[in-house]
C-alpha angles and dihedrals in degrees: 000000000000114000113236099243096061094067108315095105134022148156119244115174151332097233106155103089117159135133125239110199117207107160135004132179140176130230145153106265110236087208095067101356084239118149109256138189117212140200136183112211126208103217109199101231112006140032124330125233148209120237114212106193115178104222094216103044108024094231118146150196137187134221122197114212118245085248134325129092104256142320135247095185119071113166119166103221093201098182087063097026096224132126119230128210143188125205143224145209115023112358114032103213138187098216122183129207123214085208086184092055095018086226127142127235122220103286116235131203147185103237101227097047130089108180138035109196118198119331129212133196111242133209092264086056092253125131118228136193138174121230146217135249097001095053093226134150105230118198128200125199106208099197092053096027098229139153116211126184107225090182142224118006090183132054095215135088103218106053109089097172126094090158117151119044119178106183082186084114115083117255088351131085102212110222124198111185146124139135094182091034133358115239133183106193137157128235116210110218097205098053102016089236132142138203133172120241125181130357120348098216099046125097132226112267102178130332108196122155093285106049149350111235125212129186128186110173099354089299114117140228131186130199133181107254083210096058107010078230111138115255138190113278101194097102087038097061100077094050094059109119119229107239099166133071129195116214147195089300098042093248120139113237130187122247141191116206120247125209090260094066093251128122128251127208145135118253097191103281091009149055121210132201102223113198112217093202095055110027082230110138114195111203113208132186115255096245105225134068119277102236121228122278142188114308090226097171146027135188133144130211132220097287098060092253109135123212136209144189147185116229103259080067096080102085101040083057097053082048094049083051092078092041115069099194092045115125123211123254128219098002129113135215129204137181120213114228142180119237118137101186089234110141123077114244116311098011123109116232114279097203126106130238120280110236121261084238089065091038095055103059098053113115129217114189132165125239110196109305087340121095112213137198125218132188107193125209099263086053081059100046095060093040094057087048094056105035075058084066106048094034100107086054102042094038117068094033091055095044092059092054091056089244095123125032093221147012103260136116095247092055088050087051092048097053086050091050089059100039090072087100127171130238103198131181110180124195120225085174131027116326110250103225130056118274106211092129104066098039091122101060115157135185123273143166117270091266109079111174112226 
């Protein structure tokens, strides 16, 4: 029997690359003092990034975060120069960045907490987040950095989401949360006290000096940020900022506003400048590479091809499925081939095909963002059984070429192990070709049997 180091497993590739965009934010870089459009990128299965993209010239770096999966709060503290950031899915750190160095300080955590979700500066210079799954207000103090637990903002149980935090209100950090029940409620700095104001269910729109905007539903609602009373909105509408764009597709996406006056946002694989004067959107590649995620599926189709995906890849599929010529983003496809390498230069391979029942019971299966191949027992059985077979043919002939340290039949099976090889082309964008074939994808479990 053939020992499994010498081909029975092996890693392939890491073919599943997307980005998958949670926060962005623009600021003035205190490096070059260059304007700069960043994003902060969940990564399935490893560590999560930023993204540093120059809005003139479209250059752009990545940062990868000291650990977490990914960040949904991004906030420029300018007096320090430095970029926070919260963290999301197993950790829930409150990461800063030196933007001057681009160095990281030592990230600190509450240690029932999993997730920060955005994070906002408040009147007294801390920064404050809400939490999942404890509920609670966090609060940083950037000159000490330190991370203090200001506890529950719910008094029920079973709500696990302070989510969203705007310290835009004088001496109050505005929450809105919930899970049981959705709340919308205000902290007093001063007293730690809290108390609810308009609709529970509503979430915040703009809060600027004059007045704090609410919508549910697109009907709006205003309220004094002196008092929380509600106050008429009639003079306010017109001073509500658009920060969503619709695009080509009719789907709203979220924006942050440049210097020039555009409109920022990410559009999947890619992010877009959207001109308010003139209603134009210019997509433009992310520049730098999309770094490799979860495999979190595998089929194959009736020609042999397998095919793979990350998980953000779900609901694009469910959408291809009404639209016979749609490709497939972010996803990769691979034949399997036999080619053992084993002629010398300008001569074409001398050994003959594996049989399909060989073929068939390989299995390919993902770990995390690595693709493996597998070549069970019963695979080798009938491997060792054939390469028997061929073995006074193959010997004598591999072993010339310094392929196989002796003449035996385990020494033929095990060049012919090896020799499964993969021919891979992986999509970052739309694949170029139709995907009929494979319409009637279905889940499956991360083994697929070729």
């Amino acid at each position: 029997m053939i020992n499994a180091p010498t081909g029975l497993y092996s890693a392939v590739a890491e073919p599943c690359r997307n980005f998958n965009i949670l926060g962005m934010i623009v600021i003035i870089d205190p490096m070059d003092g260059r304007e700069k459009f960043i994003l902060s990128n969940y990564v399935e299965g490893s560590t999560g990034n930023l993204v540093i993209i120059d809005t003139e010239t479209g250059e752009g770096e990545e940062l990868r975060f000291p650990g977490d999966s990914g960040a949904w709060g991004i906030l420029y503290l300018d007096r320090y120069e430095r970029l926070q950031v919260s963290t999301c899915e197993s950790y829930g750190y409150l990461l800063s960045l030196d933007l001057k160095t681009r160095t990281w300080a030592k990230p600190l955590k509450d240690e029932n907490e999993l997730y920060i979700w955005n994070i906002t500066l408040g009147s007294d210079g801390m920064v404050y987040g809400g939490t999942y799954p404890g509920c609670v207000l966090l609060r940083y103090d950037p000159e000490h950095h330190t991370l203090e637990n200001l506890g529950r903002v719910s008094d029920n149980p079973l709500d696990q989401y302070s989510r969203t935090v705007y310290g835009e209100v004088p001496g109050h950090i505005v929450i809105k949360g919930g899970y049981d029940t959705p709340f919308l409620r205000a902290y007093n700095i001063d007293s730690g006290s809290l108390f609810e104001f308009g609709n529970q269910e509503a979430e915040i729109r703009q809060i600027t000096d004059e007045f704090i905007c609410t919508e549910f539903h697109g009907d709006f609602e205003f309220f004094d940020p002196g008092t929380f009373a509600r106050i008429s909105g009639e003079r306010f509408i017109e001073q509500l900022e658009l920060h969503k764009v619709a695009l080509a597709d009719n789907i709203m996406r979220e924006t942050v506003k440049l210097a020039s006056g555009k409109l920022a946002g990410v559009r999947g694989q890619e992010y877009f400048v959207f001109d308010p004067g003139t209603g134009q959107t210019d997509l433009r590649r992310i520049p730098v590479p999309a770094p490799p995620t979860t495999i979190h599926e595998l089929t194959s189709d009736e020609d042999g091809r397998i095919w793979g995906r990350p998980l953000s890849v779900r609901r694009y599929l469910a959408m291809t499925r009404k639209k016979a010529a749609a490709g497939i983003p972010q996803s990769f496809a691979m034949d399997l081939e036999k080619c053992t390498g084993c002629s010398l230069p300008g001569e074409s391979c001398i050994c003959p095909p594996i049989p399909v029942e060989i073929i068939s019971y390989t299995i390919l299966y993902s770990r995390g963002t690595r693709l493996i191949i597998l070549i069970p027992r019963r695979s080798v059985r009938l491997l060792q059984s054939w390469s028997d077979r061929q073995a006074g043919r193959l010997s004598d002939r591999m072993a010339a070429y310094g392929r196989v340290g002796q003449r035996n039949t385990e020494s033929t099976a095990a060049v012919y192990l090896v020799s499964i090889q993969v021919r891979m082309k992986c999509w970052t964008g739309m694949i170029p070709f139709p995907v009929s074939k494979c319409a009637d994808w279905q889940p499956t479990t991360n083994i697929c049997i070729l």
